[in-house]
C-alpha positions in Angstrom: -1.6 -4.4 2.5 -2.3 -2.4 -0.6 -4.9 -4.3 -2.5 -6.7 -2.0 -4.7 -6.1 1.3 -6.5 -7.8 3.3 -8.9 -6.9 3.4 -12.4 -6.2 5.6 -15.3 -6.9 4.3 -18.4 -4.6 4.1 -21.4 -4.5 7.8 -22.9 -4.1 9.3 -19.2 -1.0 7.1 -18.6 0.2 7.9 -22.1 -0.1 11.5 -21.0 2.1 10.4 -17.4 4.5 9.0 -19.8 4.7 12.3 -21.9 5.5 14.5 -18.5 7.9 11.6 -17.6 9.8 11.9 -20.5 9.5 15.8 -20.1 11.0 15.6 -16.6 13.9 13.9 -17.8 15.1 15.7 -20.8 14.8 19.0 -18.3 17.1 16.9 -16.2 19.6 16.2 -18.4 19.5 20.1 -19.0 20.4 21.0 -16.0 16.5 22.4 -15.0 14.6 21.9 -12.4 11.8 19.2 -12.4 9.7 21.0 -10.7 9.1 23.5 -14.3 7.3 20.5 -15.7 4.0 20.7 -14.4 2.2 17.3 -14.1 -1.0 16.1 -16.0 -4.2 16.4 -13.7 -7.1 14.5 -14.0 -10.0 15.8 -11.7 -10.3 14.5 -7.9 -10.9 10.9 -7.4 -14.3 11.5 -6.1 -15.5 12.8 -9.2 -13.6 10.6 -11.8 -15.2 9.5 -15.0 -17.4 5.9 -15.6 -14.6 4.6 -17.1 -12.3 5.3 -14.4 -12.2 1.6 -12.4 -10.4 0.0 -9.7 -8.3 -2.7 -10.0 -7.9 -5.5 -7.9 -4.8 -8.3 -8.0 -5.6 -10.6 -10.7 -6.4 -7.6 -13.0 -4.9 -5.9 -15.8 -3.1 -2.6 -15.3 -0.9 0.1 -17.3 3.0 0.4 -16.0 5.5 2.4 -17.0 8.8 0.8 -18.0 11.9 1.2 -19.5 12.2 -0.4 -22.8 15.2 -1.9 -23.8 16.2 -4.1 -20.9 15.7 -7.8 -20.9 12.9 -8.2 -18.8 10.6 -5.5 -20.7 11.2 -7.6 -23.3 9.8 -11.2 -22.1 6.5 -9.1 -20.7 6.1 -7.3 -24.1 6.3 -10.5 -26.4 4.0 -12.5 -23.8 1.5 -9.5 -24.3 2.1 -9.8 -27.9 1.4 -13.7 -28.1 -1.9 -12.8 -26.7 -2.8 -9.4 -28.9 -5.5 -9.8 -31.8 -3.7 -7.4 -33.6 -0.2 -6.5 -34.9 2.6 -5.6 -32.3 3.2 -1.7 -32.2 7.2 -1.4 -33.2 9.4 -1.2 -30.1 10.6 1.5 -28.7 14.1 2.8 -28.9 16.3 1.6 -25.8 15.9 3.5 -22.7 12.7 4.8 -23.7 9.9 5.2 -21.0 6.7 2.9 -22.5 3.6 1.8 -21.1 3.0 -1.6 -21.5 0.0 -3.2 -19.8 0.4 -5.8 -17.2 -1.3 -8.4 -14.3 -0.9 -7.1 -10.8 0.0 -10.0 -8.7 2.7 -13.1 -8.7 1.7 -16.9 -9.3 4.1 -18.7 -6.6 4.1 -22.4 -5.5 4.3 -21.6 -1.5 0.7 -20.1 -1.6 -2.8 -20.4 -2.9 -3.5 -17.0 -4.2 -1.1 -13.8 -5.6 1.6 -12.2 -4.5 0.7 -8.4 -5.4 3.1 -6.4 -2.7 6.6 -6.7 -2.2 8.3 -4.8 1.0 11.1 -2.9 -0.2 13.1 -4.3 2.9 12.8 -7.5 1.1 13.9 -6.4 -2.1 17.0 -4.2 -0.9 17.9 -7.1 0.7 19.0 -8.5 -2.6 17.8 -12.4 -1.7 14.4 -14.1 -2.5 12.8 -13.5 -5.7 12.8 -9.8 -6.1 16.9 -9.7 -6.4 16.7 -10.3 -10.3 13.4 -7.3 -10.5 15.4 -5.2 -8.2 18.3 -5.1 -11.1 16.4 -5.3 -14.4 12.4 -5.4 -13.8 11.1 -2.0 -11.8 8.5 0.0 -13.3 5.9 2.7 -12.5 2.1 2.2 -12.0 0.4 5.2 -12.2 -2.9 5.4 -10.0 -5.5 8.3 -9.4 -5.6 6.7 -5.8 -5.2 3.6 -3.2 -6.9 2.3 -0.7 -5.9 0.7 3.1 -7.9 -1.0 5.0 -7.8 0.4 8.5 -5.9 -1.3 11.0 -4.6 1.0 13.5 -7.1 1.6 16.4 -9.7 -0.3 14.6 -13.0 1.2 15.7 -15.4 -1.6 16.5 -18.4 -3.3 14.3 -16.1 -2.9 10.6 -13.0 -1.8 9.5 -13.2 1.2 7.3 -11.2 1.8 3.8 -9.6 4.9 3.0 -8.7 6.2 -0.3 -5.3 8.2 -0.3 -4.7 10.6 -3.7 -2.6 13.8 -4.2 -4.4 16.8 -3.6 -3.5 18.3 -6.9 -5.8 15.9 -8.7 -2.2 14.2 -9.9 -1.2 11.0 -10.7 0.3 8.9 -7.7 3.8 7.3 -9.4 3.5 4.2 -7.4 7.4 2.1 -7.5 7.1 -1.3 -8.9 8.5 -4.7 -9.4 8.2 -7.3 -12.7 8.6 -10.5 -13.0 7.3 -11.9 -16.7 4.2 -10.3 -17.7 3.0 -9.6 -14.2 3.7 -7.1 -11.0 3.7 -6.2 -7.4 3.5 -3.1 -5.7 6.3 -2.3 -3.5 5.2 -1.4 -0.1 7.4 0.7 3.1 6.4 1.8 6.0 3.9 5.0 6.2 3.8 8.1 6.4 1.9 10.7 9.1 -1.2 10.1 6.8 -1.3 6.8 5.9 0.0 5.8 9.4 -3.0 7.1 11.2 -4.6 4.2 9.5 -2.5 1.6 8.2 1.1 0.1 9.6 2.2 -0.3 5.5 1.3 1.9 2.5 3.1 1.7 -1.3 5.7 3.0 -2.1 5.1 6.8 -3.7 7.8 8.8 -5.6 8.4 12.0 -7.3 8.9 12.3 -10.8 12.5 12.5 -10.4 12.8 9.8 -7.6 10.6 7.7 -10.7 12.9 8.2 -13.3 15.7 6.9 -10.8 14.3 3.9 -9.8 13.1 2.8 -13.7 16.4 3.7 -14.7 17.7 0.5 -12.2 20.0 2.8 -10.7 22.2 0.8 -8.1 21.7 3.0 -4.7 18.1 2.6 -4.5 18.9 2.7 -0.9 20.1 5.6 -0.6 17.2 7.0 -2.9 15.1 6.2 -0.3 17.0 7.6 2.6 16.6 11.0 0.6 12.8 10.6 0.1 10.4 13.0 0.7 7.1 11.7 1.2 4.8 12.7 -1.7 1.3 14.8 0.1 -1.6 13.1 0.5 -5.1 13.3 1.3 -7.0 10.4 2.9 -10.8 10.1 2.6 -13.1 7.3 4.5 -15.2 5.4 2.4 -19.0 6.0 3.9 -19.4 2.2 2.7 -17.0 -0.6 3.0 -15.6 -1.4 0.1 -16.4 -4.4 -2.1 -13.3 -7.0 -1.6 -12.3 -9.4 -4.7 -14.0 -12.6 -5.0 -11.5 -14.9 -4.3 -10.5 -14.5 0.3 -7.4 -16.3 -0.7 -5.6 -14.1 -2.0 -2.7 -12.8 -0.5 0.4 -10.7 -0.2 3.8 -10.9 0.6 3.8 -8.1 3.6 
């Protein structure tokens, strides 16, 4: 159960945006991705004051698609809300960032619904089916964290922070529904499994760019997935949890 990552704030996902958008036009040229080198922003242990985590029931930047229906509702309900003037929308099929809540409001439970297991949502039933076709998006992280709970030494359960060792952004897959999101969640890989039975759901730049385009064979998408590298880190401390111990996830 993913329940906290560390965030970049607005300019460094405008600059994730930028690369994104670089990565595909050298796509659609017939380059390699890989020429496109990624925006790095110093190693999680040494990130800036303003550089926070955020916990479901906070506000995060995504990365969308503009133009499709549901980018739509969630930009107009951020709009309702905005002191100031609404920035022009963007062309369609242009990548955006558009700040959102991380976690769901359902009837069946007290508390959020901030993951989504992709098993779920490739099933194409329950209430991912309609984010699945029209609502994915992107949040870009500097890290997340998993509670331990594979051979769980005794006395506490230690959090570890998992981040890219090239001081990258993580491109964490998404799902939308209104002006809120979940992370969607699979089963690890050899580094987070040594500490947690779930982790999200990490992509390349060009794996990204398929799944916000709402390309049909996400499945098959996955079955060619590489798992993105990772470095995991125990917290000396445990970490603070959110206020509220009812919150949830759908895992």
């Amino acid at each position: 159960m993913c329940h906290r990552f560390t965030l970049l704030n607005g300019e460094e996902a405008d600059r994730v945006v930028d690369w994104l958008r670089a990565v595909r036009r050298a796509l659609a040229a017939g380059m390699a991705a890989d020429g496109m080198v990624p925006p790095s922003f110093g190693r999680p242990g040494a990130v800036p004051f303003e550089a926070i985590d955020c916990y479901p029931g906070a506000e995060s930047s995504v990365i969308v698609t503009e133009g499709s229906a549901a980018t739509a509702q969630a930009t107009q309900a951020a709009q309702a809300m905005a002191p100031v003037a609404p920035a022009p929308m963007a062309s369609p099929d242009e990548l955006a960032r558009i700040d959102l809540v991380w976690g769901i409001e359902v009837p069946w439970q007290k508390g959020l619904v901030f993951n989504a297991r992709i098993e779920s949502a490739l099933s194409g039933s329950g209430m991912w089916r309609t984010a699945m076709e029209d609502a994915r998006c992107i949040v870009p992280v500097r890290a997340f964290y998993e509670t331990r709970n594979v051979e769980v030494p005794s006395g506490r359960r230690p959090q570890y922070r998992f981040s890219v060792r090239g001081s990258e952004a993580l491109l964490l897959a998404g799902l939308r529904i209104g002006d809120r999101f979940a992370l969607v969640t699979c089963d690890p890989d050899a580094v987070v499994g040594a500490v947690h039975t779930r982790m999200p759901l990490a992509l390349t730049a060009s794996e990204a760019l398929a799944w916000l385009d709402g390309r049909p064979d996400a499945a098959a998408l996955l079955q060619r997935h590489l798992p993105v590298p990772l470095i995991a880190e125990e917290e000396p401390d445990p970490a603070r949890r959110p206020a509220n111990p009812d919150q949830m996830s759908l895992f």
